[in-house]
N, C-alpha and C positions, 0 to 999 in steps of 0.2 A: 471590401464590399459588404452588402449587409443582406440578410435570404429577409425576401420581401414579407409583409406582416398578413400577408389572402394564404402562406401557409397555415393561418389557425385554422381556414375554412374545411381543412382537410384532412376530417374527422377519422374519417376511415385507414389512414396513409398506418402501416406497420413496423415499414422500413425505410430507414433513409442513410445513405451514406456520400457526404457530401467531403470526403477526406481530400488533401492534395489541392484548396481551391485558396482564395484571397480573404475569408469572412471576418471581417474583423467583429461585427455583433449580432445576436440571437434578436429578433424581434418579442415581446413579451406573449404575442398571440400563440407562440410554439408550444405553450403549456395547454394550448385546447384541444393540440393533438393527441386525445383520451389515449386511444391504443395503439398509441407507439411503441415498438417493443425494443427496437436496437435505432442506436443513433449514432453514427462515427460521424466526427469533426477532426480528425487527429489532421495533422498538417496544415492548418490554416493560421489565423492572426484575431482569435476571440480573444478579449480582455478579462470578461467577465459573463458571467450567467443571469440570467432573469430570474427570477424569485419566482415566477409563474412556472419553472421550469419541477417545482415541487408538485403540482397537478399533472403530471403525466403519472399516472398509478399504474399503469402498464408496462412502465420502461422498466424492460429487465440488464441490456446492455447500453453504457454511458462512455463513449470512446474518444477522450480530448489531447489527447499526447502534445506534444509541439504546438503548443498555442503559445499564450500569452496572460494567461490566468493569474494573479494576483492572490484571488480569496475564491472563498464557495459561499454563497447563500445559505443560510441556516434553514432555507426552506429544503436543503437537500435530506433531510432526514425525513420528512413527506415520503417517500421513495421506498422506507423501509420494509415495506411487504412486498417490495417486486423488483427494487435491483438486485442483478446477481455479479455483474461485472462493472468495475469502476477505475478509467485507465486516466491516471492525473501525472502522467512521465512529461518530463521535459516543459516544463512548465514554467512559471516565476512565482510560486505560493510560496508563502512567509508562514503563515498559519492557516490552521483545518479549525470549524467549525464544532464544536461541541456534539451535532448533530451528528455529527457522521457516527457516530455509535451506536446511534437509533437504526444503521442498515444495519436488519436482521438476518437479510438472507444473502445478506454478500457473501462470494464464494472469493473474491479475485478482486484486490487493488492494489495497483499499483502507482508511486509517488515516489521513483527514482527520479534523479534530475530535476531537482527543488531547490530551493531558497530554504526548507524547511531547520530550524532552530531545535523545535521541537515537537512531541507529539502529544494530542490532549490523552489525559487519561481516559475518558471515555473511549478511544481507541481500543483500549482494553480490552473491551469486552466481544469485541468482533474479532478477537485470535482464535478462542477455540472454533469458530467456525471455519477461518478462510483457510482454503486451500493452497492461493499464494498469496504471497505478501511482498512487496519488497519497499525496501526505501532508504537505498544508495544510493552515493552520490546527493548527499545532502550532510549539512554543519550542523546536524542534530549534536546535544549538550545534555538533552536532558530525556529519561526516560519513561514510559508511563509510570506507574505502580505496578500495576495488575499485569503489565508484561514478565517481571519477575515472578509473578505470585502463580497466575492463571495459565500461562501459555500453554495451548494444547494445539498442535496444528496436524494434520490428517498425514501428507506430505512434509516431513518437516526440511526437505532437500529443498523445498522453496521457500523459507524462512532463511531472508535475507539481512543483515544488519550493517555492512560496512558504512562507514563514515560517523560513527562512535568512538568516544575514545577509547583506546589501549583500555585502561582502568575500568569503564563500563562494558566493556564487549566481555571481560572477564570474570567479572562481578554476575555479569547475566549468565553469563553460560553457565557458571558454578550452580549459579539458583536452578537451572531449569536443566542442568545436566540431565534427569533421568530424559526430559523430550527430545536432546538431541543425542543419539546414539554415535553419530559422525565423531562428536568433540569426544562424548562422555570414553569410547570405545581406544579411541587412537591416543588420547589424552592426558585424561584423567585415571585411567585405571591401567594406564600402558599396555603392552602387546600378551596378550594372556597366555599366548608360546613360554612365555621369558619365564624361566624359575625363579624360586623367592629368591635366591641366591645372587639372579645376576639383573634382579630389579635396582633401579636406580636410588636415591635418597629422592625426596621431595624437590621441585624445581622452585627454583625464584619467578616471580610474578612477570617481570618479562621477558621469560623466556617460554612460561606457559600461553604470555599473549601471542611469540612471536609463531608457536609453534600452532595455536588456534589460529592464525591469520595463514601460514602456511600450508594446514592441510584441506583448511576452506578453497584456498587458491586452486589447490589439489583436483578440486570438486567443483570447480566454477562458481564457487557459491560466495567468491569473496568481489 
């Protein structure tokens, strides 16, 4: 089905949750909905977004899980003074727009269950803000930059990374070790009970991966 194009007329509207329905498209008029502030679509059959969907400057929460998504409009970085929540799970996106590093105030996106290859580096720069992140369950190959350099996350128990390879997930966590206390603690510095005596010699690389992948499991966080 498609939500009929007299909702632009409905200026005033704040809230809409249309989750659990058949929709397969947005009409372009839904960007005239100035103060919209939360929009859940999750469980329905959208392909794609309207580019007009970058004029809602009020929309703080963006809830699309289980669609059928492909791409994102570049007009979604419009957005950046006013989304805080951006739920792209379960989806079929290949790639993210450049733009998405323009949301400033993003607190929360999530992009598990994806197509995704990889992530733009502009991504980067929305780590030290979000509070979660995830994006498991995706054939990512390639990493931002500024995710080694920069990462600073509030919550770092919701800084998610599985479906990286061995080789990267270990590479990063070395770079960012002071941010993750979970790896750096159980890890990298072993159990601080142990005396120098009965610390171990240095581990091989995958056994440091298997053992990061392990106590992540530990933590639900794998």
């Amino acid at each position: 089905g498609r939500l009929p194009s007299t909702i632009g007329s409905l200026r005033e509207l704040r809230r809409v949750s249309l989750a659990h329905n058949k929709i397969e498209a947005l009409p372009a008029s839904i960007g005239a909905v100035h103060k919209l502030a939360f929009l859940d679509l999750c469980q329905n059959q959208v392909g794609e977004l309207p580019s007009s969907m970058g004029c809602m400057r009020c929309l703080e929460v963006l809830l699309l899980s289980c669609n059928r998504l492909t791409d994102l409009p570049p007009s979604i970085g419009s957005l950046a003074t006013c989304l805080r929540e951006l739920d792209l799970s379960s989806n079929l996106l290949k790639l993210l727009p450049a733009a998405i590093g323009e949301l400033s105030q993003l607190k929360r996106l999530d992009l598990h269950h994806n197509q995704l290859a990889a992530l733009p580096a502009e991504l980067g720069k929305l780590v030290p803000q979000l509070e979660q992140f995830r994006a498991t369950h995706n054939p990512l190959s390639t990493l931002p930059p500024k995710f080694a350099n920069d990462t600073r996350v509030r919550d770092q128990s919701q800084m998610l990374w599985s479906g990286y390879s061995d080789g990267q997930v270990a590479e990063w966590l070395i770079d960012v070790a002071d941010v993750f206390p979970i790896c750096r603690d159980a890890i990298l510095f072993g159990d601080e009970e142990e005396s120098e005596q009965e610390k171990k010699p240095p581990q091989s690389l995958r056994s440091f991966v298997f053992q990061v992948q392990s106590k992540l499991e530990e933590q639900g966080l794998w």
